[in-house]
C-alpha positions in Angstrom: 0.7 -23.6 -10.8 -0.5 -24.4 -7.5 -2.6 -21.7 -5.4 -0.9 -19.9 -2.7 -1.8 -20.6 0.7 -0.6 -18.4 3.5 -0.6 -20.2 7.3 0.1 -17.5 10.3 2.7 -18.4 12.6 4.0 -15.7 15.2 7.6 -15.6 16.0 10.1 -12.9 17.7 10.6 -11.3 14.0 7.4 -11.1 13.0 4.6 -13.4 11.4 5.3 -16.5 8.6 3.2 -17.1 6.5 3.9 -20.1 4.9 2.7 -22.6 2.1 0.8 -25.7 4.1 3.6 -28.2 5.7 6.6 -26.4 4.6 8.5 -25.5 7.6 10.2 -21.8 8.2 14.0 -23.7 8.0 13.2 -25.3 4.8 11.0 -22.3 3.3 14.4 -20.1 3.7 16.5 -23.2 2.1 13.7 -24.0 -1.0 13.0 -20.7 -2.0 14.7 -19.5 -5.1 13.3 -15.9 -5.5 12.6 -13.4 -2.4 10.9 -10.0 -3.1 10.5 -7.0 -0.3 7.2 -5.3 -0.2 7.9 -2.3 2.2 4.9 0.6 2.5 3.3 3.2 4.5 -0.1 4.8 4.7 -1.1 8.3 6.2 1.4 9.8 6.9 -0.1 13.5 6.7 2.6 15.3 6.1 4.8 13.9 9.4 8.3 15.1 7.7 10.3 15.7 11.2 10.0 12.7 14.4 7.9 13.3 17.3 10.1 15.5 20.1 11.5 13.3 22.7 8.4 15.0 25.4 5.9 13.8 23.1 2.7 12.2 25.5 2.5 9.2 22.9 5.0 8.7 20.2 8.0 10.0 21.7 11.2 9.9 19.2 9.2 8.3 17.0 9.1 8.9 13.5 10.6 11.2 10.9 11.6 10.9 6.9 15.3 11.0 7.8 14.9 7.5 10.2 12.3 6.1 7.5 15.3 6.9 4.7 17.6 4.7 6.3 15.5 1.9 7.3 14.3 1.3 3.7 18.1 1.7 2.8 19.3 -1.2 5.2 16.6 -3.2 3.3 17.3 -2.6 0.0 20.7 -3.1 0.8 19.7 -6.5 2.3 17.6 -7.4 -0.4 18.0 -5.4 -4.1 14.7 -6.6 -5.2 12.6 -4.5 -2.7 9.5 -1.9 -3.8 8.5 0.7 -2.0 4.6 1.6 -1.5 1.8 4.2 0.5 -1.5 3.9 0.6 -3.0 7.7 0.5 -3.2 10.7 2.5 0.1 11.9 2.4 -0.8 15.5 2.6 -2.3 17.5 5.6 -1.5 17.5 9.2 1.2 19.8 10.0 2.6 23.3 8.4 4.9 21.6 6.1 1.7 21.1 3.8 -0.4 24.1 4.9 3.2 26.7 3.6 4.8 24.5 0.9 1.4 22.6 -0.3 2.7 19.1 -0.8 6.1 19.9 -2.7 8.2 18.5 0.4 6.2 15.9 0.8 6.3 14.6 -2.8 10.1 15.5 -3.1 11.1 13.6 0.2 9.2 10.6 -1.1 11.1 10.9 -4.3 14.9 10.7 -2.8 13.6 8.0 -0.6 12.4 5.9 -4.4 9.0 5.1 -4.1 7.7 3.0 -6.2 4.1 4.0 -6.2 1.3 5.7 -4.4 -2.6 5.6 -4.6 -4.6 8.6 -3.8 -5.8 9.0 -0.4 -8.9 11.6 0.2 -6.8 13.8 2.2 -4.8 14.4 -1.0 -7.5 16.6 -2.5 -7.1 19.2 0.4 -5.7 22.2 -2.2 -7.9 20.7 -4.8 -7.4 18.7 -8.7 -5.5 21.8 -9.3 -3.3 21.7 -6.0 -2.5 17.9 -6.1 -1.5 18.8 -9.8 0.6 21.8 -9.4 2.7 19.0 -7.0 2.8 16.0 -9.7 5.9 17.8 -11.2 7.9 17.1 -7.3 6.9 13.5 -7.5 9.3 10.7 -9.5 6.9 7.7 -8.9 3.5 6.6 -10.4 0.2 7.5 -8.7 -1.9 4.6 -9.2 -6.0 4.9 -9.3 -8.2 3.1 -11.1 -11.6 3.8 -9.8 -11.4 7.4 -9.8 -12.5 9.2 -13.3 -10.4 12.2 -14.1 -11.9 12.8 -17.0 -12.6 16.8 -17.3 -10.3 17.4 -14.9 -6.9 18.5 -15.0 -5.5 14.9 -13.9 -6.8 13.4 -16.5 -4.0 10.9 -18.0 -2.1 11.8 -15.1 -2.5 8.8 -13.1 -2.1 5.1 -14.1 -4.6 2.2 -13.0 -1.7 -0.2 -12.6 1.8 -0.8 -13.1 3.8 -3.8 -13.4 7.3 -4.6 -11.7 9.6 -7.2 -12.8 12.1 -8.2 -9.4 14.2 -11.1 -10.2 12.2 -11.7 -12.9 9.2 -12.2 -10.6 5.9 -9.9 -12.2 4.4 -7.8 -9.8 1.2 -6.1 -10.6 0.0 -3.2 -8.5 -3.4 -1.0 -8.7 -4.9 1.8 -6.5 -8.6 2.0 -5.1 -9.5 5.2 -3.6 -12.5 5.7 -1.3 -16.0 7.3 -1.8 -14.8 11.3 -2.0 -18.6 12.4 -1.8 -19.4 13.1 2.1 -15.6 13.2 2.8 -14.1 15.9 0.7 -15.7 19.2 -0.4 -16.8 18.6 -4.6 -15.4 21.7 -4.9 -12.3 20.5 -4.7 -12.6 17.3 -6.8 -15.0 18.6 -9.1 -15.6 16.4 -11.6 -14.1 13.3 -10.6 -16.1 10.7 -10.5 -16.0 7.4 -8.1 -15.9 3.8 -9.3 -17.6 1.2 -7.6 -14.2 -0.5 -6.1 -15.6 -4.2 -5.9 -16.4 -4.3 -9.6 -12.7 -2.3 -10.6 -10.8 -4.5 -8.7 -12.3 -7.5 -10.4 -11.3 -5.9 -13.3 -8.0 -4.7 -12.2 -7.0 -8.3 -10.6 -8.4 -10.3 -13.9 -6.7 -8.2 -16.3 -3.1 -8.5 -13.9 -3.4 -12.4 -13.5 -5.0 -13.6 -17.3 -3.8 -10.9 -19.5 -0.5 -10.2 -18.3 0.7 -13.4 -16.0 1.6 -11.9 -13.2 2.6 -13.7 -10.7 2.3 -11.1 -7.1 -0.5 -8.9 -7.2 -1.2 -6.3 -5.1 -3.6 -3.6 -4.2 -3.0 -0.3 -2.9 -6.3 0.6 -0.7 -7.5 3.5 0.8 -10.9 2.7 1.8 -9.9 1.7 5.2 -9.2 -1.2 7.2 -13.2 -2.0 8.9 -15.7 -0.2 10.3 -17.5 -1.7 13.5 -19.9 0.7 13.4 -20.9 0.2 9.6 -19.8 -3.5 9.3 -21.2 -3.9 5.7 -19.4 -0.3 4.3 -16.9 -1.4 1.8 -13.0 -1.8 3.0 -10.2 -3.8 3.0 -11.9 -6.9 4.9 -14.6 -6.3 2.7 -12.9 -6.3 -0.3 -11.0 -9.2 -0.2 -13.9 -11.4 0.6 -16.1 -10.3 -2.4 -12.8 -10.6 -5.0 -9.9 -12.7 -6.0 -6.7 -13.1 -7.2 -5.3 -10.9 -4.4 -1.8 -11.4 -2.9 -1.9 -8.4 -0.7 -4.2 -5.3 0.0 -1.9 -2.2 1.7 -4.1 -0.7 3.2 -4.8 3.4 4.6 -7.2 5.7 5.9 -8.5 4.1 9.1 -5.4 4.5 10.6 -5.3 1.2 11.8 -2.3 -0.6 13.6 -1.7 -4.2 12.7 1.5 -5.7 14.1 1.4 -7.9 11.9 -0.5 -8.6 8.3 -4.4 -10.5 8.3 -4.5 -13.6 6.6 -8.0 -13.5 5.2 -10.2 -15.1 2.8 -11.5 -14.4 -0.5 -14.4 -14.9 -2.8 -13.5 -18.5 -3.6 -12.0 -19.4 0.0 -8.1 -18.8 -0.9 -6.1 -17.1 1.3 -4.6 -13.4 1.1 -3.1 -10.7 3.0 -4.0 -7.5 4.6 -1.3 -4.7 6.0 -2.3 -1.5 7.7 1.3 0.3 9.6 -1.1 3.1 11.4 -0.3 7.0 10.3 2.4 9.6 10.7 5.1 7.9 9.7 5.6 5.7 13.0 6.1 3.1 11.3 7.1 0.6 7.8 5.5 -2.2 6.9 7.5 -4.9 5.9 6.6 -8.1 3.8 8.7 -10.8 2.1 7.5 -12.9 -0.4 9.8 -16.1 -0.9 9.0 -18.1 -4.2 10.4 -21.7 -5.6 10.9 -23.2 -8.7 7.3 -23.2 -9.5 6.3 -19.9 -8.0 4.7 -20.9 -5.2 4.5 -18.5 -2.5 5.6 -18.0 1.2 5.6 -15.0 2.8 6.5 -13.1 6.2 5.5 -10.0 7.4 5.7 -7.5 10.1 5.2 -3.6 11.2 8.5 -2.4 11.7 8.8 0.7 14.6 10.4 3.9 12.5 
């Protein structure tokens, strides 16, 4: 099977990225199987949309217009998962009367897939983000946080695997450094994995051991940091790993319009997403794959 190679091209929709010399009119005509990848990051609790006087985000927002956006899409295309990338607790009273349960329900009607563990999701605690597990119907993916001698332990999974159209998707969380960020009170005895060396692992054991052929990782160490250009994120990440599709990507709040194409340890191309925080908006990629699962892909931040 030949390596994936993703070219950036903007149009009005959004951004193609493409296998080399395949144009966008024959990539929609060639491609045999087409898998959704929609997702969100941050959204802190953001159940209701901003009020039409809002200074910045005015109308903007809100579970009920996220609900039906991801419906139009998976009515559009069956073969659609649904992602976040952390922090979906804290930042309004819905979390600080009902401690996550609304959250975690909401997120449950609208069928997620999967969630990683953002830091912000360890504001009541182990034992508050485990009294809400019950609420939540999807997986919550981690694999370089340690539960062990905590009460999460076996709670979470390191990865999952999703068969669309009989296309295998593999998909594991990396959570950032807790220690300086979140009080170790409240995650105890959790205890942090180096992310390069897990996602190695995590990515080797998706691609040799179980074949699959879209793999993706569901980040929250954040997106970059100017200011501390050599602390481990997304960029980072990708350029000292491989077999990568796509990093989604949270905690930096960053706003891409439209995914990175970036490179990784062995100079093959891959794909970073980042949709901002609050719920303002749903990243959207496609993934278009022929005979011999090569890959084309578009993708684009969709305004909730």
């Amino acid at each position: 099977m030949k390596r994936r190679k993703f070219i950036a091209q903007t149009t009005a929709t959004g951004t193609f990225l493409t296998l080399g010399g395949l144009s966008l009119t024959s990539c929609s005509q060639n491609t045999n199987k087409h898998i959704t990848i929609l997702h969100t990051n941050d959204v802190h609790s953001h159940i209701e949309p901003f009020t039409s006087t809002h200074p910045n985000y005015p109308n903007l927002g809100g579970v009920a217009r996220r609900a039906f956006l991801i419906e139009q899409v998976r009515i559009e295309n069956p073969n659609t998962l649904l992602l976040d990338a952390g922090d979906i607790f804290q930042g309004t009273p819905y979390f600080n009367f009902f401690g996550g349960e609304v959250e975690f329900k909401l997120m449950s009607k609208l069928k997620y897939d999967a969630a990683t563990i953002g830091n912000h999701d360890f504001d009541n605690g182990v034992d508050g983000l485990n009294t809400q597990l019950p609420h939540a119907s999807f997986d919550f993916l981690i694999s370089n946080y340690d539960f062990s001698n905590t009460i999460l332990e076996g709670k979470t999974k390191a990865y999952k695997i999703y068969i669309k159209d009989g296309i295998k998707i593999g998909v594991f969380g990396i959570g950032i450094e807790l220690n300086g960020l979140v009080d170790p009170l409240l995650f105890k005895e959790t205890k942090y994995i180096d992310p390069v060396e897990i996602t190695q692992e995590m990515s080797r054991i998706l691609k040799e051991e179980h074949h699959c052929d879209l793999i993706i990782c569901l980040s929250h160490l954040g997106y970059y940091y100017k200011r501390n250009p050599n602390k481990i994120s997304d960029l980072n990440l990708a350029k000292l790993t491989e077999n990568i599709d796509l990093i989604i990507g949270g905690h930096t709040h960053t706003f891409l319009p439209k995914p990175t194409v970036t490179k990784n340890a062995i100079g093959e191309n891959m794909l970073i997403n980042q949709v901002g925080k609050w719920g303002l908006n749903v990243g959207r990629i496609d993934f278009y794959f022929d005979a011999e699962k090569n890959i084309s892909a578009k993708g684009k931040s969709i305004i909730v």
